[in-house]
C-alpha positions in Angstrom: -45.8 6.5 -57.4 -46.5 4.5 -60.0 -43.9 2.2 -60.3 -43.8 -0.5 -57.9 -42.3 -0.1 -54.4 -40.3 -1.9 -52.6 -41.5 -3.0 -49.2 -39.8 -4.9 -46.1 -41.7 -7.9 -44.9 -42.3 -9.0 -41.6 -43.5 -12.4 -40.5 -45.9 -13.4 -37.6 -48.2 -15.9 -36.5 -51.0 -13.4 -35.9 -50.7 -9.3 -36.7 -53.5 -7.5 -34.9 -54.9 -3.9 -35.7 -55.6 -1.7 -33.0 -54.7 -1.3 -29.9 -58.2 -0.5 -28.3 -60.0 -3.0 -25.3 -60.2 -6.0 -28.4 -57.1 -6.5 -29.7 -54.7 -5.8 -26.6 -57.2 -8.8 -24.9 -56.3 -10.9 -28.1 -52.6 -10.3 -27.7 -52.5 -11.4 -23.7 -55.1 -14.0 -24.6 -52.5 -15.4 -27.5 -49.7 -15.0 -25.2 -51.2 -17.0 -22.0 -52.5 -19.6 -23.9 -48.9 -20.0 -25.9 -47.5 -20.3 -22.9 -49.9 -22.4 -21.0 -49.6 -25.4 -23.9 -46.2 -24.9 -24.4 -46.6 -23.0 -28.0 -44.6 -20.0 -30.0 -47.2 -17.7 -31.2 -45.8 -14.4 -32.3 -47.6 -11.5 -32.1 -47.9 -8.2 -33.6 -50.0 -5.4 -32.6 -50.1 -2.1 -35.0 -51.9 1.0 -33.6 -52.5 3.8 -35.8 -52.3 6.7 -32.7 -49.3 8.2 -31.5 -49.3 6.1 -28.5 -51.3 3.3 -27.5 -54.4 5.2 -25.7 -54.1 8.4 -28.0 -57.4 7.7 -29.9 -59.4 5.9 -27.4 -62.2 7.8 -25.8 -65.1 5.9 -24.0 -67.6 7.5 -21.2 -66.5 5.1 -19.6 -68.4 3.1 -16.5 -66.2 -0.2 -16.7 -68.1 -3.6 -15.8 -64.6 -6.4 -15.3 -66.2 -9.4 -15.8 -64.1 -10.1 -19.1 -61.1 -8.5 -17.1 -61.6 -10.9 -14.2 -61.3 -13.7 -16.6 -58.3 -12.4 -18.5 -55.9 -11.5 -15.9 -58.0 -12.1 -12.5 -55.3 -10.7 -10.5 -55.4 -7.3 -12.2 -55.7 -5.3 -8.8 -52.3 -6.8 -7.9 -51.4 -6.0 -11.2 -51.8 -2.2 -10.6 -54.7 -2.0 -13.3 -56.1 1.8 -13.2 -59.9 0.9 -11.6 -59.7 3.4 -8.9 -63.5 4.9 -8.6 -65.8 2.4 -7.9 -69.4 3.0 -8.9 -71.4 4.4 -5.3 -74.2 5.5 -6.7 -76.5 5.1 -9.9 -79.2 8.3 -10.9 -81.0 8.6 -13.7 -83.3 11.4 -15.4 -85.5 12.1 -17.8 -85.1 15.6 -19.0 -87.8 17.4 -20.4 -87.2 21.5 -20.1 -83.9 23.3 -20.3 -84.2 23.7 -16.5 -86.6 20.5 -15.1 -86.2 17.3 -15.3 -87.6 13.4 -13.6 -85.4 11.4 -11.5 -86.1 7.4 -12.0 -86.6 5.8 -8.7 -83.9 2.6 -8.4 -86.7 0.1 -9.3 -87.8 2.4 -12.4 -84.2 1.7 -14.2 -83.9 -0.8 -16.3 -81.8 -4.1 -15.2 -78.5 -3.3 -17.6 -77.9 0.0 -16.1 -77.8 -0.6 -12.8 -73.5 -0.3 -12.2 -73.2 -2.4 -8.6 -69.9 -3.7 -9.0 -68.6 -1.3 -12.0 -65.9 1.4 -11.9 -65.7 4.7 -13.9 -62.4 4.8 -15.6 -60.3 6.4 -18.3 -60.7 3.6 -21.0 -57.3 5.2 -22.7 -55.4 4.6 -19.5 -56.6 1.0 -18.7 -55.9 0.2 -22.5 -52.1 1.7 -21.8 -52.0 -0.5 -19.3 -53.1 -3.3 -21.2 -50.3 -3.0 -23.1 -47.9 -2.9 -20.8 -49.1 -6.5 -20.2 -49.1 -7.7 -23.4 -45.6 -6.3 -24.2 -44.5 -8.4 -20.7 -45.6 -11.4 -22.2 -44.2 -10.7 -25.4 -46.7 -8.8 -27.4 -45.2 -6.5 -30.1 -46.7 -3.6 -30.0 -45.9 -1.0 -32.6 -48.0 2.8 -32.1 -47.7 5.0 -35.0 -48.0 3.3 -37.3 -51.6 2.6 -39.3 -52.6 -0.1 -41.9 -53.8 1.1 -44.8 -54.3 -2.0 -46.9 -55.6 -5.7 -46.3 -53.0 -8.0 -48.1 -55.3 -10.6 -50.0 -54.0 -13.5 -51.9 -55.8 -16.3 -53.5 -59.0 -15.0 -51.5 -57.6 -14.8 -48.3 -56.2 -12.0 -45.9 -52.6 -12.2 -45.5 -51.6 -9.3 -43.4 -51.6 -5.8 -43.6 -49.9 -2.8 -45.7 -48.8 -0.6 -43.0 -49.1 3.3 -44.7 -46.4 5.2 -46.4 -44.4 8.0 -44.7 -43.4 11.1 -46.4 -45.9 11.6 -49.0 -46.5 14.7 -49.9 -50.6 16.5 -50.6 -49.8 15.9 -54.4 -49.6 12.1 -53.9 -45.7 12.0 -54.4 -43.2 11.0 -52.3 -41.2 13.9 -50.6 -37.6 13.8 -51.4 -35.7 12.4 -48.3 -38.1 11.9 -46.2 -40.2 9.2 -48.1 -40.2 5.4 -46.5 -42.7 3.0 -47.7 -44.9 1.0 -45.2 -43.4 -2.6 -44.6 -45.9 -5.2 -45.2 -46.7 -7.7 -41.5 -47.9 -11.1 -43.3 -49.6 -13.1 -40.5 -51.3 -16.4 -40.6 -54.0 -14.6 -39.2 -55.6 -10.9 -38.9 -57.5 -9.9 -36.5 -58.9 -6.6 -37.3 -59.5 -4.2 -33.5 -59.7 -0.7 -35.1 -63.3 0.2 -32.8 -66.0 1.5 -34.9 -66.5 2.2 -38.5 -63.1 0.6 -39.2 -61.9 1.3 -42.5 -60.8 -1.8 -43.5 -63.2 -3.9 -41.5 -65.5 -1.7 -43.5 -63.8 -3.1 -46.7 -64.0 -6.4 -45.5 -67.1 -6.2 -44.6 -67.9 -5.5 -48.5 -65.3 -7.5 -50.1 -66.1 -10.9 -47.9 -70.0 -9.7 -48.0 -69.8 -10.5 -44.6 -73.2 -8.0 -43.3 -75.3 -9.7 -46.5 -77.7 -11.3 -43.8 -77.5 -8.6 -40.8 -79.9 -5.7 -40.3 -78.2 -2.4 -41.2 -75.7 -1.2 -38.8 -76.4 1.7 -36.9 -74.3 4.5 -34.9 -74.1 7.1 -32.5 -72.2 10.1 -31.9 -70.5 10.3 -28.8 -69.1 13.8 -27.0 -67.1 13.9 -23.9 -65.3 16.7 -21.8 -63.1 16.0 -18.7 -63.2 18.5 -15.9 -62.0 19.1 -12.8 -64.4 20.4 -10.5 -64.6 22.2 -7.1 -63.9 19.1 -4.1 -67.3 19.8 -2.3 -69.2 18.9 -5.6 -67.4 15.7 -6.6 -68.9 12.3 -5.6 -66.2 9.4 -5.7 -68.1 7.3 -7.9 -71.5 8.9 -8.8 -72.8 7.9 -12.4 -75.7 10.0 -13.8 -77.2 9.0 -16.9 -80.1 10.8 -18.6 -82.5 11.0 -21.7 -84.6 13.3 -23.0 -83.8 17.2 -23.3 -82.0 18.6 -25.3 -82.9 15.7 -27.8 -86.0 15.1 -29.2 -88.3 15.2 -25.3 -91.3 12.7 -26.5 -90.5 12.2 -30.1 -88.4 9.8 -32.5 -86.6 12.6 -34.9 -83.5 12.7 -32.8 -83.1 10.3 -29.8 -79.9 9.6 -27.4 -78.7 10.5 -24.1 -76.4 12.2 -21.8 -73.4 11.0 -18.7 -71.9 12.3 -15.7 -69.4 10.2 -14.5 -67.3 11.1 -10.9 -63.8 10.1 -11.5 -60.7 10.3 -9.0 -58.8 13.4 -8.4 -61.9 15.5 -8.3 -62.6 14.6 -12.3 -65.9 14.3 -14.1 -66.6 13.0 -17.2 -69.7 15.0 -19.3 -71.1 14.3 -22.3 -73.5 13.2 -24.4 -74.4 10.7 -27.4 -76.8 11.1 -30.4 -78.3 8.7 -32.1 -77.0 9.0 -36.0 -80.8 8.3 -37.4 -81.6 12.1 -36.3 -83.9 13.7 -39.4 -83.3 17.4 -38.8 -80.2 18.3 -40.6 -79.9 21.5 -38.9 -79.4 19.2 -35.8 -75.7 20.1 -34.5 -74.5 17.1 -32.3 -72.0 19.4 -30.8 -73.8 22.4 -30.5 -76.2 20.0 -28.2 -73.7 19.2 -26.2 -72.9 22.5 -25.2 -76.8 23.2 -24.8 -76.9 20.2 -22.1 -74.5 21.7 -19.9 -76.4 24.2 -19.1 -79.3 22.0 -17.5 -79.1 22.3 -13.4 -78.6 18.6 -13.2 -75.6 19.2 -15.0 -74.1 22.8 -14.3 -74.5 21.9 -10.5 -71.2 20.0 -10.9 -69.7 21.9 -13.8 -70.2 25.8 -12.5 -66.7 27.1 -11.3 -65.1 23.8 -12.9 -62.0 23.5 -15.3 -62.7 22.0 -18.7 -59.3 19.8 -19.7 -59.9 17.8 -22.5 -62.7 17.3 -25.4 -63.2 14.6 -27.6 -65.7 13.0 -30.2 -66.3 9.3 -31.9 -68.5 7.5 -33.4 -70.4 4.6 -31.6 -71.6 1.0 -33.1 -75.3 0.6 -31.7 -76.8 -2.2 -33.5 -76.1 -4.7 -31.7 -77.2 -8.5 -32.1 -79.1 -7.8 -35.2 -77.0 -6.1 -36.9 -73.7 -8.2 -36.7 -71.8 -9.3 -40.0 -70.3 -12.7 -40.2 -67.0 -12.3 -37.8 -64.9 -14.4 -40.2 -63.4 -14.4 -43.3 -60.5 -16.4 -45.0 -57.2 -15.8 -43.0 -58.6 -13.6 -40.1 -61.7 -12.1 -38.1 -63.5 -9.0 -37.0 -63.4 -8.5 -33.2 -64.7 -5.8 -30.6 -66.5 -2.9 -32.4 -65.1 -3.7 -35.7 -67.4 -6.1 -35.5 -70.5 -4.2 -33.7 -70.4 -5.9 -30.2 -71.7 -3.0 -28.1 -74.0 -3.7 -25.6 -75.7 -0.4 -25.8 -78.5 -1.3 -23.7 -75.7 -0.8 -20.8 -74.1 1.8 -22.6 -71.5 -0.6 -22.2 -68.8 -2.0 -24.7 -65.8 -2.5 -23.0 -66.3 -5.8 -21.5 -67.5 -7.0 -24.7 -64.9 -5.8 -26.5 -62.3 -7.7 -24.4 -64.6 -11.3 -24.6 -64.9 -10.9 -28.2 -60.9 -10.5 -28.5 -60.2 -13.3 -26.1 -62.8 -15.4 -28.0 -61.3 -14.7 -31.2 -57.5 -15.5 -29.3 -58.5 -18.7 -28.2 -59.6 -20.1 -31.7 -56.3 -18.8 -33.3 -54.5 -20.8 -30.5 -56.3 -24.1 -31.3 -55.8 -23.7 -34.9 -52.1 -22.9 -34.5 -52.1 -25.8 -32.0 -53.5 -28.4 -34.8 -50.7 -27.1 -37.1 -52.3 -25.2 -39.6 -50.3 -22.5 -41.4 -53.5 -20.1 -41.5 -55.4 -18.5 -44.6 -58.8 -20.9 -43.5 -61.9 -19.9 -42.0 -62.2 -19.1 -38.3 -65.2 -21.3 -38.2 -64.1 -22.3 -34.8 -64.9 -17.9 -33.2 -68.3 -17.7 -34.2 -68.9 -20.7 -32.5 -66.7 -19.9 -29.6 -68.7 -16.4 -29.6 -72.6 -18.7 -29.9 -71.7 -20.4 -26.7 -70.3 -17.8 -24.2 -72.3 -14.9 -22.3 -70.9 -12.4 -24.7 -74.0 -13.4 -26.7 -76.8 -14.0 -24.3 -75.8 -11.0 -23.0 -76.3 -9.0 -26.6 -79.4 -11.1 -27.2 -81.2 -9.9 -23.9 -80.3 -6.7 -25.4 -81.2 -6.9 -29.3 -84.3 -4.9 -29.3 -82.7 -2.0 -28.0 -81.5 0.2 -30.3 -84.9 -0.2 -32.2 -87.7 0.6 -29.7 -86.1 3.7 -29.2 -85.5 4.5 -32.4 -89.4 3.4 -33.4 -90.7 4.8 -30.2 -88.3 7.5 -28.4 -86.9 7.8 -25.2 -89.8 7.8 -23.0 -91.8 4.5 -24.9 -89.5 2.9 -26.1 -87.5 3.4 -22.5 -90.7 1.7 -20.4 -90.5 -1.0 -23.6 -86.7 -2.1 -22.7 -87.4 -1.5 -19.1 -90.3 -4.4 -19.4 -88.0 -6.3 -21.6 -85.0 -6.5 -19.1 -87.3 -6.2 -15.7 -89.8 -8.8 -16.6 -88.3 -10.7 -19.0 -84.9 -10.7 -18.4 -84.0 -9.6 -21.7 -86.4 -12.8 -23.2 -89.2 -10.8 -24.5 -91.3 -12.7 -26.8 -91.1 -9.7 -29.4 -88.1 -9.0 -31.3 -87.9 -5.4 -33.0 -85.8 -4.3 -35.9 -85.1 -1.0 -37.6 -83.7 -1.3 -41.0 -83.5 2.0 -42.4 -79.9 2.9 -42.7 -78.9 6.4 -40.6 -77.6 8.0 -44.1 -80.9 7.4 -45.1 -82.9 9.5 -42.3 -82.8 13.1 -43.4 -86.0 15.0 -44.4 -84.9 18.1 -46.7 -84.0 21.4 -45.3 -86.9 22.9 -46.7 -89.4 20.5 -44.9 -86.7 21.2 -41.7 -86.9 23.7 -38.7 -83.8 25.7 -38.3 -82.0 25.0 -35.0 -80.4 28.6 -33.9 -78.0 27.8 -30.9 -77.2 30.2 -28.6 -73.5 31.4 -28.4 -71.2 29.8 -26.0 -70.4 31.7 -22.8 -66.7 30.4 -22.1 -67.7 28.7 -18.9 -69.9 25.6 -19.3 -70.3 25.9 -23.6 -67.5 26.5 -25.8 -67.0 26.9 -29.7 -65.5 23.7 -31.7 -62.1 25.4 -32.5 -61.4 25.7 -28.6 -62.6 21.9 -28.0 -60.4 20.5 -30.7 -57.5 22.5 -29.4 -58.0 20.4 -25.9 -58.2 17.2 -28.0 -54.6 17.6 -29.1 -55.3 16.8 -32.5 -52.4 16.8 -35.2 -51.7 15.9 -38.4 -48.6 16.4 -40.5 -50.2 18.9 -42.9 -48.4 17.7 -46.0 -49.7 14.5 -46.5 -52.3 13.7 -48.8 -56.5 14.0 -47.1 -57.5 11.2 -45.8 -61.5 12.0 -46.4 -62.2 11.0 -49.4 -64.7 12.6 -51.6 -66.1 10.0 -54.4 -67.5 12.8 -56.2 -66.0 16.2 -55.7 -69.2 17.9 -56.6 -72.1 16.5 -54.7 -71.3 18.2 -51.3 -72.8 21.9 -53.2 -74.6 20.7 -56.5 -77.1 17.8 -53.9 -76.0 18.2 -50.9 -76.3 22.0 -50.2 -79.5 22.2 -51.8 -81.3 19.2 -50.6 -79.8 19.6 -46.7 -77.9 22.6 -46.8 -74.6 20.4 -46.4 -75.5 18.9 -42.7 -71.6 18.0 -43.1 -70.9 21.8 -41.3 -73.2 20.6 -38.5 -73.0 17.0 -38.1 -69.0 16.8 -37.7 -68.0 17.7 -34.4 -64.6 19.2 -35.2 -65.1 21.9 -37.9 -63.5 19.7 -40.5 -66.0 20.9 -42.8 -67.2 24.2 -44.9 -69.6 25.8 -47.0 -67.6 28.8 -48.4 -68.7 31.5 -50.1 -66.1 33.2 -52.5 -66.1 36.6 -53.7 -68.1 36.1 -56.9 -70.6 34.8 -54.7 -69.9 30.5 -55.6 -69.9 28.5 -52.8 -66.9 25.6 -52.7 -66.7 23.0 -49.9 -63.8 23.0 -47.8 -62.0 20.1 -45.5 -60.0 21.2 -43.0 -58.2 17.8 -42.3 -55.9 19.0 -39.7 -58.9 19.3 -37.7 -60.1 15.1 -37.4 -60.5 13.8 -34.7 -61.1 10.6 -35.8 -64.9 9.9 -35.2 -65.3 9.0 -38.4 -69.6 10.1 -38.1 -69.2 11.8 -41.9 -68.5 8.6 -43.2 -71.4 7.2 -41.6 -74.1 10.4 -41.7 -73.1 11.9 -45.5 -77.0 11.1 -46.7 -74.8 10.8 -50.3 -72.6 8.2 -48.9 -69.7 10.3 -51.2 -67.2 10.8 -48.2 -64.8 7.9 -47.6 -62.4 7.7 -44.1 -59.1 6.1 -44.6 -56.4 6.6 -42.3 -53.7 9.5 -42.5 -50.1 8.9 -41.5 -49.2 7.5 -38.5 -49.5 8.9 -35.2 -52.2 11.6 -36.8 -54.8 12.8 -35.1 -56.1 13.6 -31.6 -53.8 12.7 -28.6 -56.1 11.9 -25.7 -54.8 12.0 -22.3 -57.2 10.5 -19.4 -60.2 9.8 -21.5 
């Protein structure tokens, strides 16, 4: 492929990628306020799943104050909000069988959930987009960018991938169509966490050269249906401790129950990527949790339907990059606005879309033909309560990480309960979670016990209820810079945590015959989460996105 190809261009005011809780808010956002002062904005929305909603998984407990604001009469609407929240609980666990429930006035402000709903965050964002597409919005699933058009400095659009490539990097006769490029005079980039190209923008634009090191979590979930006289419309159970680290630092994070309609629960639970034990199995925890009474109460005699894993931005505040760059903008986790002190992104998601919606609309407005700076979001995004609400919330993520769950808990709980999130201290943690590792050799071995087919299961049977597909000849889309650190440094300095940490089985020690050991990728397996670009200690593995419509198909979560 190394002569030039030809590609069809497309022309809009504004391409989007992704078509998560950001960039569907962007597209209404562009479309009401096109209408409202009498403007033609067209809009494109790509999303790399099979569907909109195939590759979004989220706990999720839903606060609607962004919703309220973008289409206030979403009940009328039919939006999918059916469980509000009843009832908040929250433990510390501290024994595979014991644990401490919080009194109310013990939880910190942010995670009370008056007011919230749990929800499927896929189906609301399927419903988002039937929205957008009614006020115009296209919307094209299937298909994922794979390159940032940049000319003269500033982003132009996006390459949409090649169909029909073949694992040798050639095109496959008869079946090869190269992607069409969508110039825009402005990107917004929506792909959720660890974006691939935000990531490359994010280099390229040096647009995190003043931030504090991002940081990330690993997020688990299951769906099950469980026996009627257990469920709790609306019941939200939150918890730390067990089977994490109980009192120390080394691995830190915490667990949900969520009640949903139709006698559903959500389980799961979400480890902090700064762990230092790199026997530590992410997954393998999960399955460990379930067990705990608080949790197998519900679960016992259940149905397990669906599994899924993804990575989670925690940094918050501190950590943001610069949102702008020439010719477009980083919005929702792209750009890192979790609140995770709420455990919360959605909402802020949908703001930082909207924000980001209303600055391309004056700049369209004023005539300009795009490729400038975006000076006008970041200033948008100073002024609204999407950032004095991640400002209550920047010291977070680092007092538990400095301090654990239970210190650095009580330390956010007098932040938020006395302060009101205006603490005179301000923490930071700026080691990098790549960087967090102690060798094997200084490391405890973990030995899991075996799942029993009732609350823990094995990763082969969880991806299977993820859906997850790929067409098989098609070049990998993990990327390894050098072939041979996973066995010549990794495997002797960690013993390749890359079997552990990844929460699909994508990846393998093998031993051959002769007795060498080779690494092997099982691609087919991704489900997206992208935590082995983020956790590889040797920063050598690279995500980029397969073919369209690859990987997991999420129904309900």
């Amino acid at each position: 492929m190394s002569e030039p190809v030809e590609r069809d261009v497309m022309e809009y005011d504004v391409v989007i990628v992704g078509g998560g809780p950001s960039g569907l808010s962007a597209a209404i956002r562009l479309k009401q306020l096109a209408e409202k002062n009498g403007q033609e904005i067209n809009v494109c929305l790509v999303e790399k799943g099979s569907e909109v909603g195939a590759h979004i998984l989220s706990g999720a407990v839903f606060e609607p104050r962004a919703l309220d604001e973008l289409l206030p009469n979403w009940k009328e609407l039919g939006a999918p909000l059916n469980a509000p929240v009843k009832r908040d609980e929250l433990h510390f666990f501290y024994s595979p069988q014991k644990s401490f429930r919080f009194l109310d006035f013990m939880i910190p402000t942010p995670m009370h959930n008056h007011g919230n709903y749990v929800i499927s965050l896929g189906n609301l964002c399927r419903w988002l987009a039937t929205q957008a597409e009614g006020l115009g919005v296209e919307i094209y699933p299937g298909f994922a960018a794979q390159e940032v058009i940049i000319e003269d400095g500033a982003v132009r659009g996006v390459q949409i991938g090649d169909l029909g490539v073949g694992h040798n990097g050639e095109p496959k006769e008869g079946v090869y169509t190269p992607g069409m490029e969508l110039r825009a005079k402005y990107t917004l980039f929506a792909e959720g966490c660890r974006g691939h190209l935000g990531k490359r923008l994010i280099e390229k634009y040096q647009l995190a050269s003043e931030a504090d090191p991002q940081h990330y979590a690993i997020g688990l979930k299951e769906l099950w249906e469980i026996d009627p006289a257990k469920h709790e419309l609306g019941l939200v159970v939150h918890g730390a401790g067990w089977p994490l680290q109980t009192f120390g630092t080394d691995s830190t994070g915490g667990s949900f129950l969520y009640h949903l309609e139709n006698n559903q629960v959500v389980v799961g639970l979400i480890v902090d990527l700064s762990y230092t034990n790199p026997y530590l199995s992410p997954f393998d925890e999960f399955q460990r949790f379930k067990h705990h009474p608080v949790a197998a109460k519900y679960l016992e005699g259940g149905k397990r339907l669906s599994y899924g894993a993804r990575a989670i931005v925690k940094g918050g505040l501190n950590s943001l990059p610069k949102l702008v760059f020439p010719g477009g903008a980083l919005i929702g986790d792209d750009a890192g606005k979790l609140n995770f002190a709420k455990i919360k992104g959605s909402h802020t998601a949908m703001k930082s879309g909207m924000l980001a919606a209303e600055a391309i609309a004056e700049k369209l407005q004023a005539g300009s033909e795009g490729g400038d700076l975006l000076s006008n979001y970041p200033e948008k995004f100073k002024a609204s309560w999407l950032y004095e609400e991640l400002y209550k919330s920047r010291s977070f993520g680092a007092a538990i990480h400095k301090f654990g769950a239970l210190i650095g808990g009580t330390i956010n709980w007098i932040e938020q309960n006395i302060f009101g999130g205006k603490a005179p201290w301000h923490l930071r943690d700026l080691k990098k979670d790549h960087e967090t590792l102690k060798l094997a050799k200084d490391s405890e071995k973990i030995i899991y016990p075996k799942p029993d087919g009732k609350l823990s299961f094995d990763k082969l049977s969880s991806v299977f209820l993820s859906s997850t597909n790929h067409e098989e000849d098609q070049p990998v889309h993990l990327k390894l810079k050098d072939p041979s650190i996973p066995i010549d440094q990794n495997l002797p300095k960690y013993d390749e945590p890359a079997q552990r940490y990844c929460p699909a089985g994508v990846y393998e020690v093998v031993t051959a015959p002769t007795g060498g050991k080779r690494f092997q990728i099982n691609a087919q397996n991704c489900v997206h989460c992208k935590t082995c670009d983020i956790k590889d200690p040797a920063q050598n593995i690279v995500w980029v996105a397969p073919e369209g419509t690859g990987g997991p198909n999420y129904a309900n979560m």
